[in-house]
NUSE-251560 format. One line per 3 residues: number of its first residue (from 1); their letters; for each residue x, y, z of C-alpha. Coordinates in nm, 4 decimals. Layout:
BEGIN
NUM = A = X/Y/Z; ... .
END
This chain:
BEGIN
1 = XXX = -3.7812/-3.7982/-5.5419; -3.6312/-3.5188/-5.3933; -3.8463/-3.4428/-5.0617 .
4 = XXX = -4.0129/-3.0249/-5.0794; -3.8836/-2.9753/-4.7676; -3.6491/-3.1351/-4.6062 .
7 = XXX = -3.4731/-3.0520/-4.2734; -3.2180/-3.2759/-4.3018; -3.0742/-3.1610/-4.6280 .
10 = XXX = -3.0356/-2.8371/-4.4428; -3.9921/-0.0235/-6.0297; -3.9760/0.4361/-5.9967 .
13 = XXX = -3.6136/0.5382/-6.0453; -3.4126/0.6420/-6.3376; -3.4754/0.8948/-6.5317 .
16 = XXX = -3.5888/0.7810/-6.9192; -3.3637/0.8371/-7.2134; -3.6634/0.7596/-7.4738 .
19 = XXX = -3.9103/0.4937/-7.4823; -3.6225/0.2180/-7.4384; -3.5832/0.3499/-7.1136 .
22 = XXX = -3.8836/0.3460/-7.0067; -3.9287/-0.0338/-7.1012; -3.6024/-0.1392/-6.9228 .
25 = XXX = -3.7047/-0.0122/-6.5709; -3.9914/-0.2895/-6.5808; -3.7549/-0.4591/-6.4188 .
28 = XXX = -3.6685/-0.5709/-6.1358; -3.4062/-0.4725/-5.8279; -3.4936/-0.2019/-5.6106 .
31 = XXX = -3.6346/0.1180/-5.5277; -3.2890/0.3006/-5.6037; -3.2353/0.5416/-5.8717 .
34 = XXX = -2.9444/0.5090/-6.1004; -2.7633/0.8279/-6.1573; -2.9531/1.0385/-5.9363 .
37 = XXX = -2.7431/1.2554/-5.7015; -2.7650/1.1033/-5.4025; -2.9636/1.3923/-5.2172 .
40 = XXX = -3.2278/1.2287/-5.3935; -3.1475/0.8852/-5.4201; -3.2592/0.7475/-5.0855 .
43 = XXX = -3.5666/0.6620/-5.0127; -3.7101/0.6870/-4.6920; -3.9227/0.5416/-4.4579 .
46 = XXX = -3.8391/0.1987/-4.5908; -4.1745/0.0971/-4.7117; -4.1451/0.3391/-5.0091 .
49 = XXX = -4.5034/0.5125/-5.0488; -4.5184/0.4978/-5.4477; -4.8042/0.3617/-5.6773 .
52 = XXX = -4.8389/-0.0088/-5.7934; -4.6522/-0.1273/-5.9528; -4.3505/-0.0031/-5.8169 .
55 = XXX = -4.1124/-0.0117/-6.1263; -3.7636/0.0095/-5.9852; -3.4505/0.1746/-6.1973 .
58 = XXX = -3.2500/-0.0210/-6.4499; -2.9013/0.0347/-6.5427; -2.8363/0.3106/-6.7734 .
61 = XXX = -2.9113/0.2746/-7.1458; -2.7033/0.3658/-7.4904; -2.8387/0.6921/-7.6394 .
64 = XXX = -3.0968/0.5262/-7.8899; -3.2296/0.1933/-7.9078; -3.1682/-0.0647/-8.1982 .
67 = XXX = -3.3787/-0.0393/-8.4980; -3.6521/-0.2240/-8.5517; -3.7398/-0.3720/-8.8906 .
70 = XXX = -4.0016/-0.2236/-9.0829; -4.1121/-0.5789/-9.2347; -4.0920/-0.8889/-9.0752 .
73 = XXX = -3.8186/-1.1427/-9.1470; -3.8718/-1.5231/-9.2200; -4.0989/-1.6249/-8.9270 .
76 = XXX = -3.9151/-1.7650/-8.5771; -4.0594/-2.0923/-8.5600; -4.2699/-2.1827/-8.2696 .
79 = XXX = -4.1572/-2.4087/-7.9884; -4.2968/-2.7631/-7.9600; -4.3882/-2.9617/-7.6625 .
82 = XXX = -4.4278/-3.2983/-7.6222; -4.8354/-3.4135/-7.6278; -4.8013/-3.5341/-7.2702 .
85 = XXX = -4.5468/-3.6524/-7.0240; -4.4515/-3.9066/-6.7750; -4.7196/-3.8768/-6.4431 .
88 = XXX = -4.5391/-3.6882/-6.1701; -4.3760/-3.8535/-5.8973; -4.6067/-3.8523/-5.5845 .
91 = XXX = -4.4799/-3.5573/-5.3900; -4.5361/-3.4907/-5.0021; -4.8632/-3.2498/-4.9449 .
94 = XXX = -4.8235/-2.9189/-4.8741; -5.0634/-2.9295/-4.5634; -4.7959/-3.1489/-4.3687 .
97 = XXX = -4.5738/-2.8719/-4.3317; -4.5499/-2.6275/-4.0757; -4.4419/-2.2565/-4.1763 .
100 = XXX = -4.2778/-2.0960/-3.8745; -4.3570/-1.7569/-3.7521; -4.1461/-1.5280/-3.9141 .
103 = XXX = -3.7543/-1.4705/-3.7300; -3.5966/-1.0902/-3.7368; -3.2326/-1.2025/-3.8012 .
106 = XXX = -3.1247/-0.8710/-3.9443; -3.2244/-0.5133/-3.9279; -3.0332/-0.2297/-4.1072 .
109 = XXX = -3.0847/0.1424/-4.1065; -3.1902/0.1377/-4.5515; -3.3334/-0.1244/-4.7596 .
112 = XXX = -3.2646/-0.4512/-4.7837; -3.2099/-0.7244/-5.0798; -3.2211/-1.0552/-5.1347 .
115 = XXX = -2.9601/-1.2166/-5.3989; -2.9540/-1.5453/-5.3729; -2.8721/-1.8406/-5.0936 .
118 = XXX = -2.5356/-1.9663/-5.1147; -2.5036/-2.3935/-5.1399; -2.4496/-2.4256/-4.7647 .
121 = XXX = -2.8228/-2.2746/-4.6531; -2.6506/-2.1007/-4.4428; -2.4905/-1.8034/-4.5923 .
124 = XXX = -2.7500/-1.5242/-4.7740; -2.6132/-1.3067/-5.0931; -2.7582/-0.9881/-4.9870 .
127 = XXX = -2.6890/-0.6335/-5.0548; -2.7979/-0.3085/-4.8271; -2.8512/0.0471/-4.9246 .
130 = XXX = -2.6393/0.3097/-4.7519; -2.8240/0.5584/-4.5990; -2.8330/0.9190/-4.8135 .
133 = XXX = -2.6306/0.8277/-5.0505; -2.6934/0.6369/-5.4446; -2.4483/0.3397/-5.3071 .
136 = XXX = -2.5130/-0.0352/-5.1047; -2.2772/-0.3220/-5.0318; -2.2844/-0.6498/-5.1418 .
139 = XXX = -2.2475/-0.8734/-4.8619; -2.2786/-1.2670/-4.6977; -2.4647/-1.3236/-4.4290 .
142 = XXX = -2.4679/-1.6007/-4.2000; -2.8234/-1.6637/-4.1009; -2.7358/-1.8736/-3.7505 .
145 = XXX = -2.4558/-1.6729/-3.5945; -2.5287/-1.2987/-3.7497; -2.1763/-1.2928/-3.9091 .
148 = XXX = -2.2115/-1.0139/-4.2158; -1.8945/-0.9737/-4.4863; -1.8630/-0.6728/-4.6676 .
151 = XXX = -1.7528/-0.7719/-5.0058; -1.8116/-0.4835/-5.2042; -1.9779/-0.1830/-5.2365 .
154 = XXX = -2.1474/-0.0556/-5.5787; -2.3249/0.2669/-5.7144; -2.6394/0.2166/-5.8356 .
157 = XXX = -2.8161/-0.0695/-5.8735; -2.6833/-0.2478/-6.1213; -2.9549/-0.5732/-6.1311 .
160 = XXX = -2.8443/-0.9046/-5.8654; -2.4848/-0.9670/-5.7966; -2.3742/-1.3174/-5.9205 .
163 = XXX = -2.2410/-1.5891/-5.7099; -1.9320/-1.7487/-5.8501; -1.8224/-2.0485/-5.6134 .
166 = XXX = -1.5181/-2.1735/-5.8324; -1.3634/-1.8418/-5.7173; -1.5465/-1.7989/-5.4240 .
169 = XXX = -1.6186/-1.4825/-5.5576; -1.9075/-1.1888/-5.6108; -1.9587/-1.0448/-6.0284 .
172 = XXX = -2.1144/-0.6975/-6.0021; -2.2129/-0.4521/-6.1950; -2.1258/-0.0733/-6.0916 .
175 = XXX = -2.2007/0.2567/-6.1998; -1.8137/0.5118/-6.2853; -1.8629/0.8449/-6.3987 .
178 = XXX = -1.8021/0.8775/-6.7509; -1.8671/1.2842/-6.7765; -1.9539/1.5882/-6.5621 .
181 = XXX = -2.0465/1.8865/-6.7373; -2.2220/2.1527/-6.5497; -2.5818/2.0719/-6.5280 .
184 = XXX = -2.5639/1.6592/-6.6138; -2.3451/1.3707/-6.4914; -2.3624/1.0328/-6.7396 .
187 = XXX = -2.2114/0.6886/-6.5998; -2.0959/0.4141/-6.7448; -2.1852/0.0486/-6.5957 .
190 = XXX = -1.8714/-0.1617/-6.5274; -1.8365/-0.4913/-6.4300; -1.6021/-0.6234/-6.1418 .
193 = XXX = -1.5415/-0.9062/-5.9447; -1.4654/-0.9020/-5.5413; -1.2458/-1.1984/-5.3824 .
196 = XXX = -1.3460/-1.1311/-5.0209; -1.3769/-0.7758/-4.9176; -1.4117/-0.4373/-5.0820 .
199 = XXX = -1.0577/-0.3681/-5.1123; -1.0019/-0.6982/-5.3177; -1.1621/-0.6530/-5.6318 .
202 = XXX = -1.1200/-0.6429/-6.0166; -1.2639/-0.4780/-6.3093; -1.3305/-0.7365/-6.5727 .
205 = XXX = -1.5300/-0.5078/-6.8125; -1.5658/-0.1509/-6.8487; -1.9136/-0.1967/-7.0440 .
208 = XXX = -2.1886/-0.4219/-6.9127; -2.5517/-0.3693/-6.8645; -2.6334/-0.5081/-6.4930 .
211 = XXX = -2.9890/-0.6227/-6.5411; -2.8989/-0.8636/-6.8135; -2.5972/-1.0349/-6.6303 .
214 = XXX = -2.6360/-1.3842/-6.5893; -2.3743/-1.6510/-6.4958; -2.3787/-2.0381/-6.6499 .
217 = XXX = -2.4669/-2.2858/-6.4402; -2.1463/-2.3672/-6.3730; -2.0540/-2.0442/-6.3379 .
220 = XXX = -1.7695/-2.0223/-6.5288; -1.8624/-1.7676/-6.8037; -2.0521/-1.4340/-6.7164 .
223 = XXX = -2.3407/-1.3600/-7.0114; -2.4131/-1.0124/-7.0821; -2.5210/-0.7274/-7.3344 .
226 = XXX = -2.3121/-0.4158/-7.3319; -2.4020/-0.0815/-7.4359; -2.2420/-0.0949/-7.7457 .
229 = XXX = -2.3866/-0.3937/-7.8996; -2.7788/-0.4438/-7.7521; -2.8183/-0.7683/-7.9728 .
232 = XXX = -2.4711/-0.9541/-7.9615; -2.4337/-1.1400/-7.6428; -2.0734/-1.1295/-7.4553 .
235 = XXX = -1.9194/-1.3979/-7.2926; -1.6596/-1.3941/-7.0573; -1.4883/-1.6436/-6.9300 .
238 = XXX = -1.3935/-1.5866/-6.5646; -1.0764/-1.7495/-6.5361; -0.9248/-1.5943/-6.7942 .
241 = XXX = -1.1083/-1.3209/-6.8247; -1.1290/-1.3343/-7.2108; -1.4297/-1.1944/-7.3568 .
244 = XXX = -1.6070/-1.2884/-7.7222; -1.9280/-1.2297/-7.8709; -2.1466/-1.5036/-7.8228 .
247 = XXX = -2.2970/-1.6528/-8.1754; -2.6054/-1.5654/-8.1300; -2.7055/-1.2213/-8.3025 .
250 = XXX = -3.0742/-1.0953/-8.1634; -3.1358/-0.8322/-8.4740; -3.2834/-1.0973/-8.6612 .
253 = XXX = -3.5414/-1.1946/-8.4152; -3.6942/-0.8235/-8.3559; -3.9199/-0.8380/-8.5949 .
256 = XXX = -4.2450/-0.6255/-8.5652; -4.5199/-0.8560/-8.4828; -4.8807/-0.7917/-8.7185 .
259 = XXX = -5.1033/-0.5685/-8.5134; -4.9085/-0.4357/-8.2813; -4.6677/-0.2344/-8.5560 .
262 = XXX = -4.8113/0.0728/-8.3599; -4.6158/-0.0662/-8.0119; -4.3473/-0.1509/-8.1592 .
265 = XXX = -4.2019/0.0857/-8.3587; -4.1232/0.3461/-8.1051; -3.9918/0.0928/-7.8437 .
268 = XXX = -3.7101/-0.1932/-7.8888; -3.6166/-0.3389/-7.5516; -3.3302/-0.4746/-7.3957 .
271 = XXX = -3.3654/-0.8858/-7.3508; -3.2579/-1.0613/-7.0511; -3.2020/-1.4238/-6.9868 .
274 = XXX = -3.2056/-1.7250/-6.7639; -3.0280/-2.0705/-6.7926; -3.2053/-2.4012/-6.7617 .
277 = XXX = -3.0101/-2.4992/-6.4764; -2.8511/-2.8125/-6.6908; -2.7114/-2.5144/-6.9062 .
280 = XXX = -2.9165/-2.7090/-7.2440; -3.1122/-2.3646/-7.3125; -3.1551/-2.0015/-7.2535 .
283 = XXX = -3.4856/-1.8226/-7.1772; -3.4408/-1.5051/-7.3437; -3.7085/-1.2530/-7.2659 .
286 = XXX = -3.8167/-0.8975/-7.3288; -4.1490/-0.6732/-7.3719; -4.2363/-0.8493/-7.6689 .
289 = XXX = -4.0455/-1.1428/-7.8158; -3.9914/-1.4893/-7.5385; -3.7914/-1.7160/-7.6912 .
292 = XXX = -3.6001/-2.0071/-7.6220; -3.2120/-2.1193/-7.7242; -3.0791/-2.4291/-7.7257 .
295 = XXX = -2.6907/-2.3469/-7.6614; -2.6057/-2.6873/-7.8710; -2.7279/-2.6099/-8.1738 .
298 = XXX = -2.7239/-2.2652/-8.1366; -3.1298/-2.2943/-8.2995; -3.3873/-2.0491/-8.1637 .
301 = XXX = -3.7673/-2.0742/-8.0882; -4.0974/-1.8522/-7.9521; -4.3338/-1.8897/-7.7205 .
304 = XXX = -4.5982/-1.6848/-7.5720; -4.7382/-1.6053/-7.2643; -5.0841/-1.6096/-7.2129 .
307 = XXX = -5.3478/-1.4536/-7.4695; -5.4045/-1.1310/-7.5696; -5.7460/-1.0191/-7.4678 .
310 = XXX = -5.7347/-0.6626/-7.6073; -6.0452/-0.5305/-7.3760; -5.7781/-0.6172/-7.0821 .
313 = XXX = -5.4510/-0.5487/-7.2436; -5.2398/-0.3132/-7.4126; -5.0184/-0.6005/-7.5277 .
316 = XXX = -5.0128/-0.9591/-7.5440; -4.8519/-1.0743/-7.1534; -4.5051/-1.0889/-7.1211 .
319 = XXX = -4.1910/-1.1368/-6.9033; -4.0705/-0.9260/-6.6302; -3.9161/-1.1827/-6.4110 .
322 = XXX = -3.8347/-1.4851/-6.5234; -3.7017/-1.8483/-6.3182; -3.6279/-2.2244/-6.4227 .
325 = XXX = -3.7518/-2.4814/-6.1437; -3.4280/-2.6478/-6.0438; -3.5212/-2.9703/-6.2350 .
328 = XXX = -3.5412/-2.7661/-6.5290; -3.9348/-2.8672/-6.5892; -4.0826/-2.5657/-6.5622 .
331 = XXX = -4.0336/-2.1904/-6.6324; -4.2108/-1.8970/-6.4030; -4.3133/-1.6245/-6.5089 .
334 = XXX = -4.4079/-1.2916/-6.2998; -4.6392/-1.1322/-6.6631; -4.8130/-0.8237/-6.7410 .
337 = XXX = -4.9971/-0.7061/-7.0139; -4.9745/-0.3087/-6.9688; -4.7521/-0.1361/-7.1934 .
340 = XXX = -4.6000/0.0934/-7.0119; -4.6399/0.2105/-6.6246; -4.8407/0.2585/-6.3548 .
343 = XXX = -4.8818/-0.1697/-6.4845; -5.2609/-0.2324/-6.4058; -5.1564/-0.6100/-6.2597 .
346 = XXX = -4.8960/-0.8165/-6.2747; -4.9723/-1.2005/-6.2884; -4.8026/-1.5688/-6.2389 .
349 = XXX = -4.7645/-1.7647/-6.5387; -4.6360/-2.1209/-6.5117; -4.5122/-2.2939/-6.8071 .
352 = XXX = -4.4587/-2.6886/-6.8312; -4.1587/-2.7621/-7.0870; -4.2725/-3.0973/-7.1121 .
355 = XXX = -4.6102/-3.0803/-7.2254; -4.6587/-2.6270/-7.3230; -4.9266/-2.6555/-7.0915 .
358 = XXX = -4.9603/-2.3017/-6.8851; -5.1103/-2.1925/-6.5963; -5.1826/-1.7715/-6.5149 .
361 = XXX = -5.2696/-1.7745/-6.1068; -5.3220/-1.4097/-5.9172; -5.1613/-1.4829/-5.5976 .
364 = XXX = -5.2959/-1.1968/-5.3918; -5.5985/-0.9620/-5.3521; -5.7580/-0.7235/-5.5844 .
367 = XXX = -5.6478/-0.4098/-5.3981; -5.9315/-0.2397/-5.6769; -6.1111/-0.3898/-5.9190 .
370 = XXX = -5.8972/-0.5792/-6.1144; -5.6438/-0.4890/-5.9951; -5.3490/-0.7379/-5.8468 .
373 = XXX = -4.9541/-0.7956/-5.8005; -4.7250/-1.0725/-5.7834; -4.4199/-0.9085/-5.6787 .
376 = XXX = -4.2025/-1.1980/-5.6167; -4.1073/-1.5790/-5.6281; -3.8727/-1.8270/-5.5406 .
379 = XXX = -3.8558/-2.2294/-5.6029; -3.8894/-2.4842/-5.3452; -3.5564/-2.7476/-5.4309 .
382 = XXX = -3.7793/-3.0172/-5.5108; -3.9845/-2.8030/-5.8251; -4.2816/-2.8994/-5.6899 .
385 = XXX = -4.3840/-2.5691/-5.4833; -4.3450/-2.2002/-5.5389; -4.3150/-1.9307/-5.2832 .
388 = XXX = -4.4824/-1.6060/-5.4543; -4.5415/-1.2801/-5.2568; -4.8438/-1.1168/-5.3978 .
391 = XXX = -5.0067/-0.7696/-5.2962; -5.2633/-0.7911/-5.0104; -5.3406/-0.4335/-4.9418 .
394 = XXX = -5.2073/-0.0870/-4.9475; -5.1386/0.0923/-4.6392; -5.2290/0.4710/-4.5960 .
397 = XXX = -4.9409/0.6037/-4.6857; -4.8929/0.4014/-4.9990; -4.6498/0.1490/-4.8866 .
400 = XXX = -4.7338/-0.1746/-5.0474; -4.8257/-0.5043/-4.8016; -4.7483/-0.8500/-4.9565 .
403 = XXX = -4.8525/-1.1823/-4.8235; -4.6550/-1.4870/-4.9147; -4.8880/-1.7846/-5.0915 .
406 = XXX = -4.7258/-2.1291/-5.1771; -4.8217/-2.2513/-5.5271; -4.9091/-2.6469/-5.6178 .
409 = XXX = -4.7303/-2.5820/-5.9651; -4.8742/-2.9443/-6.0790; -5.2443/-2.8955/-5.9635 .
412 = XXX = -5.2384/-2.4903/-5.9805; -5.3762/-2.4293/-5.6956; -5.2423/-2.1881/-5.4273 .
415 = XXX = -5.2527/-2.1103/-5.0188; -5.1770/-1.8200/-4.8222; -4.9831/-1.8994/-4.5266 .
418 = XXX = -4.8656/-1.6888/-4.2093; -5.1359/-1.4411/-4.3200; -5.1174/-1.2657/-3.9602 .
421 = XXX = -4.7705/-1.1415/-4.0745; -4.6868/-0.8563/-4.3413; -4.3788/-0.8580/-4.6158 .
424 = XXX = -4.2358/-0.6950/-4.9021; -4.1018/-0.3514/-4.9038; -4.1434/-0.2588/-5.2658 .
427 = XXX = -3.7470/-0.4626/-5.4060; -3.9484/-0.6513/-5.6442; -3.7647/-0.9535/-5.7355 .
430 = XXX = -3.5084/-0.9391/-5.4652; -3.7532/-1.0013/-5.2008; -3.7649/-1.3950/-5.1389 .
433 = XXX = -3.5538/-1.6984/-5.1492; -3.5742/-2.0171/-5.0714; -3.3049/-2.2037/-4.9381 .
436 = XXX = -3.1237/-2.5040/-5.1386; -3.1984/-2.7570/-4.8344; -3.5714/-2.6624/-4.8680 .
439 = XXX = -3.6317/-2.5799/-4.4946; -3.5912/-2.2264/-4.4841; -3.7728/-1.9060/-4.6838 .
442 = XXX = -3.5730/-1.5679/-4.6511; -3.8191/-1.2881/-4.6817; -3.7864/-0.9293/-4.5981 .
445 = XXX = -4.0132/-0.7843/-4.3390; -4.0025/-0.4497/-4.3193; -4.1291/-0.1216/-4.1052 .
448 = XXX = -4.1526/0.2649/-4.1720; -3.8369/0.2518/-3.9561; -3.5967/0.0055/-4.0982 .
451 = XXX = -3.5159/-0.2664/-4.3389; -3.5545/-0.5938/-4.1717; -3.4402/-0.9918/-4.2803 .
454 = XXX = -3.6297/-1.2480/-4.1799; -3.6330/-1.6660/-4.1915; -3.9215/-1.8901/-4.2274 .
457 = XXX = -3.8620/-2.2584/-4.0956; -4.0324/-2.4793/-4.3203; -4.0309/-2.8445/-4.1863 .
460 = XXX = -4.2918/-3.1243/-4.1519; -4.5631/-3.1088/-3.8868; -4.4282/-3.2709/-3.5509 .
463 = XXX = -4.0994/-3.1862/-3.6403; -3.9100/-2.9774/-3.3369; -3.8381/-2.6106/-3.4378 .
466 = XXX = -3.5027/-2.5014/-3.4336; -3.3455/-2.1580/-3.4479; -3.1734/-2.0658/-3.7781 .
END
């Protein structure tokens, strides 16, 4: 079994056009504002004062949403899951590692992001906001020696960049000016690809909505939904850059769900997606529907949540953030079950895909009464752990304060560790990785003054400490 840890392997931003809007900034990616002018675009001091739960901007939307049914097709049938599975391999206990105090290994003048580690654990995806201005660059970082490589540079935030190591190459999605009239600028979200720096890049499409990029495991087609066409999926293939609908069509599965016709009707949200990381099926998520594709047969299935406990909730729980463990077991979940913002908590809900046994945990403190966030997560390599930052307290000027908890996914349990330390500074989602090797966490950290990186060395008790 794959060790947990081991050394040696070493949202409030744009402006709504109608309820759809609204529904795709409960997202997550920044503190950034789409297509505001950039006088009001930055945000400053870093720790953004705002009020939970921080919805961050999403990419900008088609002038009306799809419409929903006004009867409900032939029911999508509901997913099965075995009755029970195969005990889980004895894994090393989470009390004989040592978390290391928390390393500054970059500090930068705006906010900034975390994207993704690269296969090496040494390189960080990150991007950085420029100062005054609606823009940031996409960039690698190399954690030991401090080496940082423009590759691009974007407008707006346009959801993560993508990684795409058969190229050796960054997908983004930016924001072009489509039309300037006197009083009102509109944009149009392009996607582009950057070889190495920000003078080598490539459009590939001129119509792509950023938050719902995704790349296949092995990253050789880009999945998206453009403006255009909010329930046909594209493909495109990134060596030749061909692009074709995928087969699945979405309109059939909006269907208005009994009892909640009153939700429903005014609001028709964009989906996004995650691949199992064996590329065998698609998590497709949005505010109401969860539902899970199998890209051989093409055959699609539902799922929920959590229950609906209408004293509690607006709606039943569902998706904003959504991650496969890398053995493709189990899917996280960061839930809510608010309709629409300020979200009154935000939750962690496990799911085995084994057994359709789920866990809901509340990583974190009630910062009022009933009141909590999970803002972030990020697997350990061996599936057996999760990193989650969840809300510990709000400071006095409204800035949000996130500790980081590590989650037993098989016994649900969770610990707080480094609790002496603050993170987070309000990028939900692009907050925390954890490295492929398994023996360092990348978290940001913070103050009024400045965006800060920093690196947690995770190794066994005992074990000498080394610098990253």
């Amino acid at each position: 079994m794959k060790r947990l840890l081991s050394i040696a392997g070493g949202v409030l931003g744009l402006l709504a056009l109608g309820a759809l809007a609204v529904i795709l900034a409960f997202t997550f990616g920044g503190l950034r504002a789409d297509v505001k002018p950039a006088s009001q675009a930055f945000q400053s001091p870093i720790e953004t004062p705002t009020q939970p739960p921080y919805p961050p901007p999403a990419t900008p939307i088609p002038p009306g949403p799809p419409a929903m049914p006004t009867v409900a097709p032939t029911p999508i049938p509901r997913c099965t899951f075995a009755a029970r599975s195969a005990p889980a391999e004895p894994a090393t206990p989470l009390e004989t590692y040592h978390f290391s105090d928390p390393q500054v290994v970059l500090t930068h003048t705006g906010a900034v992001g975390i994207a993704s580690w690269l296969p090496d654990s040494q390189h960080l995806f990150i991007t950085q906001d420029i100062p005054n201005t609606n823009r940031n660059s996409i960039d690698i970082f190399n954690v030991r020696t401090g080496e940082l490589i423009t590759y691009a540079e974007r407008v707006g935030n346009g959801g993560k960049p993508i990684w795409l190591p058969a190229l050796r190459a960054i997908a983004y999605v930016t924001l072009v000016e489509e039309e300037h009239h006197e009083q009102r600028i509109s944009y149009r979200p392009e996607l582009w690809v950057s070889y190495g720096n920000s003078q080598q890049v490539e459009r590939l499409a001129l119509d792509a909505l950023g938050l719902s990029l995704v790349a296949e495991p092995d990253g050789k087609h880009l999945w998206y939904f453009s403006r255009s066409d909010l329930n046909r999926l594209q493909q495109l293939n990134v060596e030749t850059r061909t692009i074709q609908p995928a087969p699945l069509d979405l309109t059939s599965l909006r269907y208005l769900k009994p009892g909640l016709e009153w939700a429903m009707r005014d609001r028709s949200p964009t989906f996004r997606m995650v691949w199992q990381p064996d590329g065998s099926q698609i998590a497709l998520y949005s505010q109401f529907w969860t539902f899970l594709l199998d890209t051989q047969t093409n055959q699609v299935c539902e799922f929920d949540l959590g229950e609906y406990i209408s004293e509690a909730m607006d709606i039943p729980p569902w998706a904003l953030e959504t991650q496969w463990s890398p053995n493709g077991r189990y899917l996280a979940f960061i839930t809510t079950g608010t309709l629409s913002v300020p979200f009154r908590r935000t939750e962690l809900t496990i799911l085995d895909m084994e057994t359709g046994e789920r866990r809901t945990l509340s990583p974190g403190l009630d910062i009022a009464p009933g009141r909590h966030y999970v803002t972030d997560m990020a697997w350990a390599p061996d599936s057996r752990y999760l990193a989650v930052l969840g809300t510990v307290r709000i400071t006095e000027t409204g800035s949000e304060k996130e500790g980081i908890f590590i989650v037993d996914v098989d016994q649900g349990e969770f610990h707080q560790i480094l609790s002496n330390y603050d993170f987070g500074g309000g990028l939900w989602g692009s907050q925390l990785a954890w490295d492929p090797s398994g023996s360092q966490l990348a978290v940001n950290c913070p103050t009024p003054e400045e965006g800060r990186l920093c690196i947690i060395l995770v190794r066994p008790k005992g074990a000498q400490e080394e610098q990253p």
